[in-house]
C-alpha positions as CSV (number, residue, x, y, z in Angstrom):
1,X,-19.2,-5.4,-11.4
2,X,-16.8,-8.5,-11.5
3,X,-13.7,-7.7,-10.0
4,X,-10.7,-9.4,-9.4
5,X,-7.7,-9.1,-7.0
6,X,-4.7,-10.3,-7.2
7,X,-2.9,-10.3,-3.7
8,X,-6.5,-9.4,-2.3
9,X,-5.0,-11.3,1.1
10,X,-2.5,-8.6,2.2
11,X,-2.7,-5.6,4.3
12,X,-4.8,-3.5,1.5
13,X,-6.9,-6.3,0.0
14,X,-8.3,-7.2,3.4
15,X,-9.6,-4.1,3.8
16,X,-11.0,-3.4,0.3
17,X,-13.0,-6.6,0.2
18,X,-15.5,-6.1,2.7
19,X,-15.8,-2.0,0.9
20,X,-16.6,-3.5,-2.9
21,X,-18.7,-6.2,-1.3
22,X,-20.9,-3.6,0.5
23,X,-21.3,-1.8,-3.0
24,X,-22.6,-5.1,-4.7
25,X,-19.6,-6.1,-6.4
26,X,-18.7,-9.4,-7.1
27,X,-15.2,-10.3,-5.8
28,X,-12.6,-13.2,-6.4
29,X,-9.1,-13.0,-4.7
30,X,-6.2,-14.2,-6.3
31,X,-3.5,-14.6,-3.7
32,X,-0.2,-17.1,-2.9
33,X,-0.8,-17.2,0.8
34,X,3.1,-16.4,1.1
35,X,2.2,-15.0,4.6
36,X,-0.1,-17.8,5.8
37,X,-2.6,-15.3,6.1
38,X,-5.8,-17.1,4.3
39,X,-7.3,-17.0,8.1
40,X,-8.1,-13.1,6.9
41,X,-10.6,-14.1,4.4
42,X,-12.7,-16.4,6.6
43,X,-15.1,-13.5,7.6
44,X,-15.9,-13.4,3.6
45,X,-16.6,-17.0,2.4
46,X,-20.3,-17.1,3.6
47,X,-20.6,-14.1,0.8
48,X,-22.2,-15.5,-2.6
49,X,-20.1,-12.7,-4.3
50,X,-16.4,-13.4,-2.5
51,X,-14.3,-16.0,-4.4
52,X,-10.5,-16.9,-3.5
53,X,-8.1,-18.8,-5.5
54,X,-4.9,-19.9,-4.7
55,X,-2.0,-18.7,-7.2
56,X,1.2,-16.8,-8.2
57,X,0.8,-13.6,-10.1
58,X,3.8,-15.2,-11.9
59,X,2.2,-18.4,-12.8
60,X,0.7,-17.1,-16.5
61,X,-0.6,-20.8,-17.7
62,X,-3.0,-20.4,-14.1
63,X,-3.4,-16.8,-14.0
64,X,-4.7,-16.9,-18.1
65,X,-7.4,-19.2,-16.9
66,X,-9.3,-17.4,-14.4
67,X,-8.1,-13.8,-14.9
68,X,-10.6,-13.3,-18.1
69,X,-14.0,-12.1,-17.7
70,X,-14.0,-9.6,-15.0
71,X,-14.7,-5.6,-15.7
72,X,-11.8,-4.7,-13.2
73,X,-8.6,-6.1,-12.0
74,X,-6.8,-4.6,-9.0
75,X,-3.5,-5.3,-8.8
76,X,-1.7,-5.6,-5.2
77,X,0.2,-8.7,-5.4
78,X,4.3,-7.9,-4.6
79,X,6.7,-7.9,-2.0
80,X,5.7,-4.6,-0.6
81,X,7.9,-2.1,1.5
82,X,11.4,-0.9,2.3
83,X,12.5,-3.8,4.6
84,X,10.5,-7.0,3.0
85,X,12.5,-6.2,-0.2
86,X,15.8,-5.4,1.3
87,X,15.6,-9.0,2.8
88,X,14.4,-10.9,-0.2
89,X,16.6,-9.1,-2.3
90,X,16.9,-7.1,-5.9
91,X,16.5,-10.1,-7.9
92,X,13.1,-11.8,-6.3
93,X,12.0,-8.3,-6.2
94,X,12.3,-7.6,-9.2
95,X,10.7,-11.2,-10.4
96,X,7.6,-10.7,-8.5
97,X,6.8,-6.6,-8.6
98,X,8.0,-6.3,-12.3
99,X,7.3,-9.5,-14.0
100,X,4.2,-10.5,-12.0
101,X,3.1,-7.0,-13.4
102,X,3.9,-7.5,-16.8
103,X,2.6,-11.6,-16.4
104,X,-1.0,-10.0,-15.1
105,X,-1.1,-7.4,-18.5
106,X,-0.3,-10.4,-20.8
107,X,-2.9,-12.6,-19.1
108,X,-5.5,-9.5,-19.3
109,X,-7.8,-8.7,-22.2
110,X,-8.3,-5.2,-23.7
111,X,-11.5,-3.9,-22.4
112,X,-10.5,-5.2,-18.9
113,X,-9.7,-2.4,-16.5
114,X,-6.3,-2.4,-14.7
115,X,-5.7,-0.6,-11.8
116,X,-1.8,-0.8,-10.0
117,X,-0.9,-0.1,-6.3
118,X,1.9,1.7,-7.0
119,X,4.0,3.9,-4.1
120,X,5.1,7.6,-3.3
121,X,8.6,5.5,-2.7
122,X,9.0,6.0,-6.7
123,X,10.0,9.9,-5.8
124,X,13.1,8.3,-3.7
125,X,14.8,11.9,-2.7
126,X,13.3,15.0,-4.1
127,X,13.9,18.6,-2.9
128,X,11.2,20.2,-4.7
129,X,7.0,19.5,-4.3
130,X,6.3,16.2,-6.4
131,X,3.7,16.2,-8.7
132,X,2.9,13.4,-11.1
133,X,5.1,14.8,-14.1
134,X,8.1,15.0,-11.3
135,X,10.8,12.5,-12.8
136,X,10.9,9.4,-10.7
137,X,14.4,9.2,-8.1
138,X,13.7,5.7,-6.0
139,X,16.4,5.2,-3.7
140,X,15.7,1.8,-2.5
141,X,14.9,-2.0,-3.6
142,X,11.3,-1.7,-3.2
143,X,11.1,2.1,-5.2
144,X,12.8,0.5,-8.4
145,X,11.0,-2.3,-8.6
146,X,7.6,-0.2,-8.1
147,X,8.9,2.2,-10.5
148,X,9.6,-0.6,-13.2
149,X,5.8,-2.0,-12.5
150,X,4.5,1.7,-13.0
151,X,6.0,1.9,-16.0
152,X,4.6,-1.4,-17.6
153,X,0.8,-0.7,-16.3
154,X,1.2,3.3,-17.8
155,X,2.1,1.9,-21.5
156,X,-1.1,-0.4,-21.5
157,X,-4.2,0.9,-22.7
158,X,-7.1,1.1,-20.0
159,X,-5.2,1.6,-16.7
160,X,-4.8,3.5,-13.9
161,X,-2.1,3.8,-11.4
162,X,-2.2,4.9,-7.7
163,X,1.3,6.5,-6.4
164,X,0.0,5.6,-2.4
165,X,1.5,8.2,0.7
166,X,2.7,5.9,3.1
167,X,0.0,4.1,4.7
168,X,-0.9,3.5,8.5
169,X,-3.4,1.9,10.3
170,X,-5.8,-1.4,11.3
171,X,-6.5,-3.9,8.9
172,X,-7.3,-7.4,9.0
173,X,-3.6,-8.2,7.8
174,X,-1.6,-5.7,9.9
175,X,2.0,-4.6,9.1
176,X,4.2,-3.3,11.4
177,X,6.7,-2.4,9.0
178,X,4.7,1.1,8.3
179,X,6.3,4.5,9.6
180,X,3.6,5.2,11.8
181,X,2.4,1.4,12.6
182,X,6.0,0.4,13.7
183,X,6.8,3.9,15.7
184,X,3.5,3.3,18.0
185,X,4.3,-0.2,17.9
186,X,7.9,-0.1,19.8
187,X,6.2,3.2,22.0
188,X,4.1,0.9,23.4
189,X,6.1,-2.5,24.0
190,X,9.4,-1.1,24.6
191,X,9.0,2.8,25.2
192,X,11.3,4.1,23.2
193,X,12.4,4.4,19.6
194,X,15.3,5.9,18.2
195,X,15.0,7.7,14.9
196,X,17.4,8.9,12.2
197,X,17.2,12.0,10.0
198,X,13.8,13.2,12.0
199,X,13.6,15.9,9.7
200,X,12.9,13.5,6.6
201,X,9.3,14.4,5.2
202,X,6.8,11.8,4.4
203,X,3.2,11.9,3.5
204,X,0.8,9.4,4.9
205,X,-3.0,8.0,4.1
206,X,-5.0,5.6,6.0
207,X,-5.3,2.0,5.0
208,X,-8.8,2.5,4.8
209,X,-8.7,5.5,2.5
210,X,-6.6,3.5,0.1
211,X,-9.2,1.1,-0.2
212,X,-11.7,4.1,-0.8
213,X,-9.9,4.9,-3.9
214,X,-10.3,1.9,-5.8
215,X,-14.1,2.3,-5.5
216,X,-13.7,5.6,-6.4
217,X,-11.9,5.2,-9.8
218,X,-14.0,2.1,-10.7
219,X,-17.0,4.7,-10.3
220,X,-14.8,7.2,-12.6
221,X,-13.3,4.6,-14.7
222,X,-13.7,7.4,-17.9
223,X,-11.9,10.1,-15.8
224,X,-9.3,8.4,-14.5
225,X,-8.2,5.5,-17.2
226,X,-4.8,5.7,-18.7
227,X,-3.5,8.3,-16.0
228,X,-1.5,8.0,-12.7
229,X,-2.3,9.9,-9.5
230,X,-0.7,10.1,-6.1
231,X,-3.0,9.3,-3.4
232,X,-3.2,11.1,-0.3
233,X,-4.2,14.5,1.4
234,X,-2.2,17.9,0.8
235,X,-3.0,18.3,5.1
236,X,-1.1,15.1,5.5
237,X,2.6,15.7,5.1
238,X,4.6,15.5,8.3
239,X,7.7,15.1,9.4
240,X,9.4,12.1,11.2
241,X,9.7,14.4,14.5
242,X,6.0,15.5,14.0
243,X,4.5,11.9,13.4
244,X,6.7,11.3,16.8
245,X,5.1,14.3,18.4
246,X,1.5,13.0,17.6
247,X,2.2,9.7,19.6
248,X,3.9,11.2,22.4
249,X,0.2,13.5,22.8
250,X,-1.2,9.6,22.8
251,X,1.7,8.1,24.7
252,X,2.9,11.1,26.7
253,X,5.6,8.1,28.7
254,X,7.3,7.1,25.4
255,X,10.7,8.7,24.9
256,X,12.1,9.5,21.2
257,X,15.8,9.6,20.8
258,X,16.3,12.1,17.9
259,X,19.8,10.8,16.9
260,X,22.4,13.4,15.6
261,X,25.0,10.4,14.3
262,X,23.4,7.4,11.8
263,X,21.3,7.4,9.0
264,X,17.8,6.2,7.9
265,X,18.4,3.6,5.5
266,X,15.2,4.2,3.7
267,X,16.2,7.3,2.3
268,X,12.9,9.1,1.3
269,X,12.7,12.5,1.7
270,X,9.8,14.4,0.0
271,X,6.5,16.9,0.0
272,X,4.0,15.5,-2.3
273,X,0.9,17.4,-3.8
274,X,-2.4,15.7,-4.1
275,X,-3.8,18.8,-6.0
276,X,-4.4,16.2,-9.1
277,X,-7.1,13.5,-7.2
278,X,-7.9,16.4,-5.2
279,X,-9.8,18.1,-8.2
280,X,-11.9,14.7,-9.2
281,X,-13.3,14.9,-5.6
282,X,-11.5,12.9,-3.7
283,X,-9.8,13.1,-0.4
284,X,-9.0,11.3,2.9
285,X,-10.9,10.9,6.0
286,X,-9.0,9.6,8.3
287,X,-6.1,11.4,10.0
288,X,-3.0,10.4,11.7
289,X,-4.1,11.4,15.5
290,X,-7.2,9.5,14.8
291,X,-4.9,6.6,13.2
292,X,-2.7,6.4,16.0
293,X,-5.5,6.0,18.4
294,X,-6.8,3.0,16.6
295,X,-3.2,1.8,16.6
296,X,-3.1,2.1,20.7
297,X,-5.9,0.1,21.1
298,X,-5.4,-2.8,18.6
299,X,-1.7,-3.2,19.7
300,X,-2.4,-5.0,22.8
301,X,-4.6,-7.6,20.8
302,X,-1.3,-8.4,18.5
303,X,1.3,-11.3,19.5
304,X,4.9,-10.5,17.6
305,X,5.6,-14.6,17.0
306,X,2.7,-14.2,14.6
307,X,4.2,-15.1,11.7
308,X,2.6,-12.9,8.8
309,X,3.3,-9.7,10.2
310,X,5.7,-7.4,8.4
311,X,8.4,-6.4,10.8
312,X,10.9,-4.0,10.7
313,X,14.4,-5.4,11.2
């Protein structure tokens, strides 16, 4: 198939590529380079089937142009993440996750299949299990503006969008910003980290296991079109303390101070079921010990001045 990316560049999209290009598919990526991370695609252009174009999901006279005649669009292009849109703000938020969303449906024709990166931060704070019928709660910049994109992509015939588990992780664009990426990160360089609220529950999913699902529902396009799913493993919710556990087994020096005063700012909280995916055959493959591992040994390798990583501040 012909399939198009938009924000293909980033942390995801650099880690799909070389999956749908092994499959056969042809691929173009559609990205603004906001990160100065075009250095990621290199190991692609020798591929006949790999494309990139420079753009703005919000550009619509540029996007129209060379958006039409592909079989699938994946959309990843947005400020992604808790701290990135706490620092850029509601309002640019809100102009590149919501109307680059509704700028990519306009530019798209019918019988082109959509499928949205959406997040698990949509739930916000939720006491009970959340399912897909839960009523969304975000609590933070980045959870509204998801949850306004969400809503956009479900009212448009021919989609599908993916509610991701926090993801952790190697990929070609690394972010440090992650849960689990940024704990193992400061265990290694400083040896300490101090966390709020470790009771907090999150649910997590390899970087590489998110790119597994986009092949997945472009193989099931007629199962899963016009639904949402959340995307992850029911054997993969943890809390803060036990994701901190799993690094101290890897990093037995590194000490966690589990502070009784001060809050997490990102105030997620919540057990998510995966029953849904689950029952179409899919699940992950790669778990958190096995991420954090990876982690350990790709830390070393990473300088902090490099400009397009995704820090948490």
């Amino acid at each position: 198939m012909k399939i198009f990316i938009t924000g293909g560049a980033g942390y995801i999209g650099t880690t799909l590529i070389p999956l749908l290009l092994q499959h056969g598919h042809q691929v173009t990526v559609y990205d603004s380079l906001i990160f100065n991370n075009g250095d990621k695609l290199l190991p692609f252009i020798s591929n006949v089937n790999f494309t990139f174009i420079e753009g703005d999901v919000r550009d619509k006279e540029k996007l129209s142009k060379v958006i039409k005649g592909y079989d699938t669009v994946i959309h990843l292009a947005a400020l992604v993440g808790f701290p990135l849109c706490r620092e850029k703000g509601e309002k640019e938020s809100l102009d590149v996750n919501k109307r680059g969303t509704d700028t990519v449906i306009k530019c798209m024709d019918p019988e082109q299949y959509l499928l949205f990166g959406s997040t698990g931060s949509n739930y916000g704070v939720i006491l009970d299990v959340c399912t897909e019928e839960t009523p969304l709660n975000p609590s933070s910049i980045y959870g509204r503006t998801k949850t306004e994109a969400e809503k956009l992509v479900l009212a448009r015939d021919n989609s599908t969008a993916f509610r991701f588990a926090t993801a952790f992780g190697v990929s070609p664009r690394l972010r440090l910003d992650l849960l689990v990426n940024d704990l193992t990160y400061k265990s290694m360089k400083e040896g300490y980290a101090v966390i709020y609220e470790a009771h907090f529950m999150r649910t997590f999913i390899h970087v590489k296991d998110i790119a597994r699902v986009f092949l997945f529902a472009i193989e099931n396009r007629d199962k899963m079109k016009n639904n949402v799913y959340n995307i992850g493993s029911n054997s993969m919710n943890f809390s803060k303390k036990e994701i901190c556990d799993l690094i101290s087994e890897e990093l037995p020096e590194v000490y966690f101070n589990f502070a009784d005063i001060g809050e997490d700012p990102d105030k997620r909280n919540y057990i998510v079921s995966y029953d849904k995916i689950s029952a179409l055959g899919y699940d992950t493959t790669i778990t958190l010990p096995e991420g954090i591992k990876e982690l350990v040994k790709a830390i070393p390798l990473i300088k902090i001045n490099n400009p397009y990583f995704n820090i948490v501040k």
